[in-house]
C-alpha positions, 0 to 999 in steps of 0.5 A: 453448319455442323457436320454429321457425326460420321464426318467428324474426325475425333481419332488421332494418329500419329507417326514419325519420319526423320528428316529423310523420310518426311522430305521425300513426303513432302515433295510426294505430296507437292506433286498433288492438288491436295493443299493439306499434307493430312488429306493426302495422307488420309487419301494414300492410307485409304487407298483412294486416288490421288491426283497427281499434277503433271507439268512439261518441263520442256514447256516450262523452258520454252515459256522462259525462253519466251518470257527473256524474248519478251522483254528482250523485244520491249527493249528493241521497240523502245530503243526504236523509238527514242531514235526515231524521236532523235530523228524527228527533231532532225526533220528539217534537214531534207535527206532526214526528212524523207528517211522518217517519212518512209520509214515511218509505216516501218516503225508502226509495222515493226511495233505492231508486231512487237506488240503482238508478240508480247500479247502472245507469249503473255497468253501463252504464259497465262494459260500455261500457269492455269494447267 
């Protein structure tokens, strides 16, 4: 498909930055949803509107706090339950055998909840990088 005449860009400009002036562009254009460095600029020199993106940074930190809790759960649970599995082999003692049989719902509460929270902080982290 071609483009009309008007749409194509034949004209060239160009310009020179140093260094300091063209990283400062850079981390400008970075805070955009443009991908291309030459549409920002062609949208700036036009005047046209630049959308510029917008991220909580308190949020970030929250979601890296929860990320850490995360996994710092994922360990809680599987050591649970290597021991509870040390336990079982233990179940024909009868004092062990009636401390895993009550305490067995609490293992399965426990990593319900576990799970659960897992689930929502990968929501919650899911849905925060589509903002």
């Amino acid at each position: 498909m071609r483009k009309e005449e008007k749409d194509v860009r034949k004209k060239l400009v160009v310009v020179r930055m140093n260094d300091d002036e063209f990283s400062q562009l850079e981390k400008l254009h970075k805070k955009t949803t443009d991908k291309h460095l030459s549409n920002y600029l062609r949208k700036v020199v036009l005047q046209k509107p630049v959308i510029v993106k917008y991220r909580n940074e308190s949020a970030d930190d929250f979601l890296k706090d929860m990320l850490l809790l995360k996994k710092e759960l994922n360990a809680v649970g599987n050591n649970f339950n290597q021991a509870v599995k040390k336990l079982h082999l233990l179940d024909k003692i009868p004092e062990f055998r009636a401390w895993i049989l009550t305490n067995q719902s609490l293992q399965k509460a426990l990593i319900n909840k576990v799970e659960e929270i897992k689930l929502r902080v990968s929501q919650l982290y899911e849905q925060w990088l589509q903002k």
